[in-house]
C-alpha positions as CSV (number, residue, x, y, z in Angstrom):
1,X,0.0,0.0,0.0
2,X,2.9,2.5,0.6
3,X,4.6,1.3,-2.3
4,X,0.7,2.4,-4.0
5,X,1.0,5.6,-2.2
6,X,4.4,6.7,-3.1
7,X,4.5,5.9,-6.8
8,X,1.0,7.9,-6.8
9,X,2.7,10.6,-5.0
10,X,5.3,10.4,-7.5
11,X,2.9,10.9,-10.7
12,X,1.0,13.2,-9.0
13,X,4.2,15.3,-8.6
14,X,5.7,14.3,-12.4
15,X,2.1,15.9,-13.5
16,X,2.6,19.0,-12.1
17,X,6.2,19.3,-13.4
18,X,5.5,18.7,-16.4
19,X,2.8,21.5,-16.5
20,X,4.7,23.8,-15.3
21,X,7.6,23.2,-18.2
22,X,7.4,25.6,-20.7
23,X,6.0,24.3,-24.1
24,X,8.5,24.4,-26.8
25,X,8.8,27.4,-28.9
26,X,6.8,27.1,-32.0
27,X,9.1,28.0,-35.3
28,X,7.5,29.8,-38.5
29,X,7.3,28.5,-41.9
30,X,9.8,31.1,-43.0
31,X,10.0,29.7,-46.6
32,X,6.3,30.5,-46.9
33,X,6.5,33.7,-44.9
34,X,9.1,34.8,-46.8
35,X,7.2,34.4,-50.2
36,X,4.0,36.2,-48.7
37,X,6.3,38.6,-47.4
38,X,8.0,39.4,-50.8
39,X,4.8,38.9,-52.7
40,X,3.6,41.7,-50.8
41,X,6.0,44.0,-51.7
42,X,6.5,43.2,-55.6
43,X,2.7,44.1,-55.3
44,X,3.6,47.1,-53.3
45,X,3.2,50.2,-55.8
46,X,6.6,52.1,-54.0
47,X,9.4,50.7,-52.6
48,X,9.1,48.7,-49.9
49,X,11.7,47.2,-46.9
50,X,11.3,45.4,-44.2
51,X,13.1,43.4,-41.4
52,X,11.6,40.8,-39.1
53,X,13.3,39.2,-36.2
54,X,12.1,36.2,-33.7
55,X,13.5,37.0,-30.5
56,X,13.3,33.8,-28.8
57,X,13.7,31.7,-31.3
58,X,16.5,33.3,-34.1
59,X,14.5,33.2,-37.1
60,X,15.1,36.8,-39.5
61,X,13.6,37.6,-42.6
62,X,15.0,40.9,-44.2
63,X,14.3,42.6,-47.8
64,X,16.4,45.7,-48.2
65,X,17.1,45.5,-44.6
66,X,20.2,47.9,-44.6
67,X,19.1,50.5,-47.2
68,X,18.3,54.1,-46.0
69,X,14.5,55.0,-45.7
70,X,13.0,58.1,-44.3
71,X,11.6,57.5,-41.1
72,X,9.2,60.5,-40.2
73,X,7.8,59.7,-37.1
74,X,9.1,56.6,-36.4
75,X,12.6,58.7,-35.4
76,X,10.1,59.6,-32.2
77,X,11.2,56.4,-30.8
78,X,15.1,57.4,-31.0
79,X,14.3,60.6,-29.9
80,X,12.6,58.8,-26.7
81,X,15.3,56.2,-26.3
82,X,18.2,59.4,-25.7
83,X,15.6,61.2,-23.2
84,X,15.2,58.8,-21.0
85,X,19.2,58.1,-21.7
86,X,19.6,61.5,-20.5
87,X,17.1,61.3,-17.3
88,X,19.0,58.0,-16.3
89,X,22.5,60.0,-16.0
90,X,20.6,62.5,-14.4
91,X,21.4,65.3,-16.7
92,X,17.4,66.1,-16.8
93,X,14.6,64.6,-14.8
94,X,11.4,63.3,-16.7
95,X,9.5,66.0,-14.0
96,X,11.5,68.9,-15.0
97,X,8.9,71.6,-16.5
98,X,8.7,72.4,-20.3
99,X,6.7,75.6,-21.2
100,X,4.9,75.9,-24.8
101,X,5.9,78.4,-26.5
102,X,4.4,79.9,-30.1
103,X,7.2,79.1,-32.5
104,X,7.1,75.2,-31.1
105,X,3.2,75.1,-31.9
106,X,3.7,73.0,-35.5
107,X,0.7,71.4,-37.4
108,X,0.4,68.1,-38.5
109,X,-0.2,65.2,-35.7
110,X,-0.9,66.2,-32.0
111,X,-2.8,68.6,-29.6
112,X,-0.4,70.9,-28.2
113,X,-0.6,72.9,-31.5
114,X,-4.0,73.8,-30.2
115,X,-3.2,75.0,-26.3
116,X,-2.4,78.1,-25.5
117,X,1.3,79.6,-25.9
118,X,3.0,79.5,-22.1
119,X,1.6,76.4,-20.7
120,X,3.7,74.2,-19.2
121,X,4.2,70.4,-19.1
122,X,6.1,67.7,-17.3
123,X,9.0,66.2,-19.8
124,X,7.2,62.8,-19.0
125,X,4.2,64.3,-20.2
126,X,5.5,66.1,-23.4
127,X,7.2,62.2,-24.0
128,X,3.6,60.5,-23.4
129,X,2.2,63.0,-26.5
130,X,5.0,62.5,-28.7
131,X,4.5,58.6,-28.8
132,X,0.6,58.0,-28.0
133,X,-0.3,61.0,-30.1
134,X,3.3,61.9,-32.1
135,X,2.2,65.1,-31.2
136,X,5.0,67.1,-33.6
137,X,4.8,70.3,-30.6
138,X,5.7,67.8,-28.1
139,X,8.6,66.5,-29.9
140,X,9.9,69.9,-30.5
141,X,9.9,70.7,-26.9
142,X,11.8,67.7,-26.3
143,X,14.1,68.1,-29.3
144,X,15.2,71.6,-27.0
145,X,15.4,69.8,-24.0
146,X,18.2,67.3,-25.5
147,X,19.4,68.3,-28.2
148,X,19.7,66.9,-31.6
149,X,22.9,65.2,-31.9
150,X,22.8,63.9,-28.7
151,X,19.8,61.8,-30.7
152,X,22.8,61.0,-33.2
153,X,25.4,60.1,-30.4
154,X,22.6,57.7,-28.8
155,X,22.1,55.7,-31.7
156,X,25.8,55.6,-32.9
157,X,26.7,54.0,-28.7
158,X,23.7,51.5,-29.7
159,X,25.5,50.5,-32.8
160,X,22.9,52.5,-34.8
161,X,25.0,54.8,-37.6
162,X,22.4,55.7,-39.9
163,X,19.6,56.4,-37.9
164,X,19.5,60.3,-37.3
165,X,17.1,63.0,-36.9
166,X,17.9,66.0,-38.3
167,X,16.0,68.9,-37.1
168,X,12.8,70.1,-35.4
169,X,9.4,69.2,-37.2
170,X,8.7,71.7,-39.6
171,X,11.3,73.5,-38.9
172,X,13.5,72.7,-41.5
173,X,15.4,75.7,-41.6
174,X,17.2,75.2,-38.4
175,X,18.3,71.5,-39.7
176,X,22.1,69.8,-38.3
177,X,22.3,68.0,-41.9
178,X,20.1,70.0,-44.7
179,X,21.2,67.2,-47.6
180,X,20.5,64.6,-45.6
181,X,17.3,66.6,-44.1
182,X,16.1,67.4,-48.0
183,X,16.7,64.0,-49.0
184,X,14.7,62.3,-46.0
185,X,12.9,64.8,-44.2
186,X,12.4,64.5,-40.3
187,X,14.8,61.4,-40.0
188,X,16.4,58.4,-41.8
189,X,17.1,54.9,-40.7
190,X,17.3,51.4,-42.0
191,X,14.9,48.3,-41.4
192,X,17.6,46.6,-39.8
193,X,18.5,49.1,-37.3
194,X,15.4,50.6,-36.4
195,X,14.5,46.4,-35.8
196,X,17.4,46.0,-33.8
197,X,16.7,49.3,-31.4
198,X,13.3,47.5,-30.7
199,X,15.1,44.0,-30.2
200,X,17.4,46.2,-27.5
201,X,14.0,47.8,-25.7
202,X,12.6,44.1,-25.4
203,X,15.5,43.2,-24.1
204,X,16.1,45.7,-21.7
205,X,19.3,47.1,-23.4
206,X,18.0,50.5,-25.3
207,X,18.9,52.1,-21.3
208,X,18.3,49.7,-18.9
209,X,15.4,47.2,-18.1
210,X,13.3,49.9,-15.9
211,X,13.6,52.5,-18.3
212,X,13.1,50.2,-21.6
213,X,9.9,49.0,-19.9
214,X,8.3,52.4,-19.3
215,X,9.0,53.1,-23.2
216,X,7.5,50.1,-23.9
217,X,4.7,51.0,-21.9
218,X,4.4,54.5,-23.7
219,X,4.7,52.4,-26.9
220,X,1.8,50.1,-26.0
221,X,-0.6,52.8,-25.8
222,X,0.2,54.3,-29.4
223,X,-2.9,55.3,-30.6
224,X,-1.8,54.6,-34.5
225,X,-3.6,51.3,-35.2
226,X,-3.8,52.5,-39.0
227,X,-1.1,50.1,-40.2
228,X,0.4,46.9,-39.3
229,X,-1.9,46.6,-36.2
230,X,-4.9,47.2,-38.9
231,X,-5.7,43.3,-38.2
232,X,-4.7,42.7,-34.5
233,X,-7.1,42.0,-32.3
234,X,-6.6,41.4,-28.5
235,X,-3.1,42.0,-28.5
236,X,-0.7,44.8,-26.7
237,X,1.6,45.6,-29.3
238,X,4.4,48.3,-28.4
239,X,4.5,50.0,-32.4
240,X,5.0,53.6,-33.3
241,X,4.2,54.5,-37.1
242,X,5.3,57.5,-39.1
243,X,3.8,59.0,-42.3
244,X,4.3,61.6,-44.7
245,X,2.8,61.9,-48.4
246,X,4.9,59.2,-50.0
247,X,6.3,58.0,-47.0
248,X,4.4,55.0,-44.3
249,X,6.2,53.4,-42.0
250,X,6.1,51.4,-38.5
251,X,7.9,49.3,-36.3
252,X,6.5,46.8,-33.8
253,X,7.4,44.4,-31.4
254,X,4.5,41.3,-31.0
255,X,4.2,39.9,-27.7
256,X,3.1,36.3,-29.3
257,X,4.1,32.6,-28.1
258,X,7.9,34.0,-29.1
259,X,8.7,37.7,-29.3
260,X,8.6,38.8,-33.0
261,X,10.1,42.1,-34.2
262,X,8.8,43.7,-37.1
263,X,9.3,46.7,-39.1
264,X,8.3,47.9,-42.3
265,X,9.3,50.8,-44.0
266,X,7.7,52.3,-47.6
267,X,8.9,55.3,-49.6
268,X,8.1,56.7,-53.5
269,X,4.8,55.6,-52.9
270,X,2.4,56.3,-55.7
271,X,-0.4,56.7,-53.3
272,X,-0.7,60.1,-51.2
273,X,-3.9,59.9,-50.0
274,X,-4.5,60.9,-46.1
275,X,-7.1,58.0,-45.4
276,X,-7.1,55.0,-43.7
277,X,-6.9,53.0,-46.8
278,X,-3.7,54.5,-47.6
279,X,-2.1,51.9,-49.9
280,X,1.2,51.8,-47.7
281,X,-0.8,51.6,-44.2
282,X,-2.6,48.8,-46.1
283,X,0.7,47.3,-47.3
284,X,1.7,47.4,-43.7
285,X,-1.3,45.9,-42.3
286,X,-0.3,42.6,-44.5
287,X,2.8,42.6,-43.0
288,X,1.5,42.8,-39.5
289,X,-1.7,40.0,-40.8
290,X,1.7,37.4,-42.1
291,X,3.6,37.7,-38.6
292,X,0.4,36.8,-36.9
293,X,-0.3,33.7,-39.0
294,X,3.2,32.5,-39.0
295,X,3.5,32.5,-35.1
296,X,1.6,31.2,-32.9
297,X,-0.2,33.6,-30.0
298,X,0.6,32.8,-26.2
């Protein structure tokens, strides 16, 4: 009867071990998610690049992956990255005030444009706008708090070369790099590095793992579900987007079974239109549709 007992005891005990195991990571089809992927941008009218990267499990799937793209707002995220850089070597604090003032007030995305000139904001408040909103006012304020080659030095310590911002939004005039700024606007980057700048706030590395989680935290609540997260349903995906006439892009980092990195970027893009159907949002939407088919969810 003990013998009974025991060897129960034993299952019993074998049974809960083995539920509390983690399952084994599930790997994608990339053969067939790289055709889907490519298929989607030979039918892309503009040029299309991309870079996906599993996390957890190695898998990487690249198409241009190292040529330059303009970033617009996506260069939000660097900008965000050297802030809270900066606040962690306590060379500014995130409660520090910021005061509005007329020549920041921009147009484009964002509310600030429509407050009144001397009202004043936390830095952690102006950062919240910039990346739930990408209020452009809020980003200029920041852009004066830090400066814009500290963005530059940031990036380059992360390994980062060519992703840059070169001025204030709409405020091209008082650009660090007028080529580059004509050529690419707000900001340039490439698939691959804006990819691996999300693979270092996943993994704690951007700043350190507090910091990077608060980003991420900002980044979840992005209120720009336009593009890639067109399809998602149920899901907190840290993502910021940017857009400009012949410009869409986004980067994203899915929280499925494995994390999966993703970022698309789209330029020369025959269609200009400001709606939701936006050929490159749509074109991004595929892309975010493919990494949820070819990984499983938690």
């Amino acid at each position: 009867m003990k013998r009974w007992i025991l060897a129960g005891a034993s299952l019993a005990c074998g049974a809960r071990l083995a539920a509390q195991m983690p399952k084994p990571l599930t790997h994608a089809d990339t053969s067939s998610l790289r055709r889907t992927l490519e298929a989607i941008a030979a039918a892309h009218h503009g040029v299309l690049g991309y870079s996906v990267l599993n996390l957890d499990t190695g898998e990487r799937l690249s198409l241009r992956g190292d040529e330059t793209f303009p970033t617009a707002s996506l260069i939000k995220v660097p900008i965000l990255v050297t802030l809270y850089d900066l606040a962690e070597q306590k060379q500014l604090s995130l409660d520090d005030p910021l005061t509005v003032i007329k020549i920041d007030q921009v147009p484009g995305s964002g509310v600030l444009q429509f407050m009144h000139p001397g009202m004043s904001l936390s830095v952690h408040d102006a950062a919240a706008l910039m990346i739930i909103l990408s209020d452009n006012t809020a980003t200029n304020l920041i852009l004066d708090k830090i400066a814009i080659r500290r963005v530059w030095t940031k990036m380059e310590a992360l390994g980062l070369p060519h992703t840059k911002v070169h001025s204030k939004v709409y405020l091209r005039l008082a650009s660090v790099a007028m080529d580059s700024s004509v050529k690419y606007g707000l900001g340039v980057s490439t698939p691959n590095e804006m990819a691996h700048l999300f693979e270092l706030l996943a993994q704690g590395k951007a700043v350190n793992p507090p910091a990077d989680s608060a980003m991420l935290q900002l980044l979840s609540n992005n209120a720009d579900g336009d593009s890639m997260q067109r399809t998602v349903d149920g899901l907190s995906v840290p993502h910021k987007t940017g857009a400009t006439d012949s410009v869409r892009t986004e980067c994203a980092l899915f929280r499925l079974q494995s994390r999966v990195v993703a970022c698309g970027f789209t330029k020369q893009n025959t269609d200009i239109r400001w709606v939701v159907d936006n050929e490159g949002q749509v074109t991004l939407g595929k892309i975010g549709a493919a990494i949820l088919a070819a990984w499983p969810k938690k």
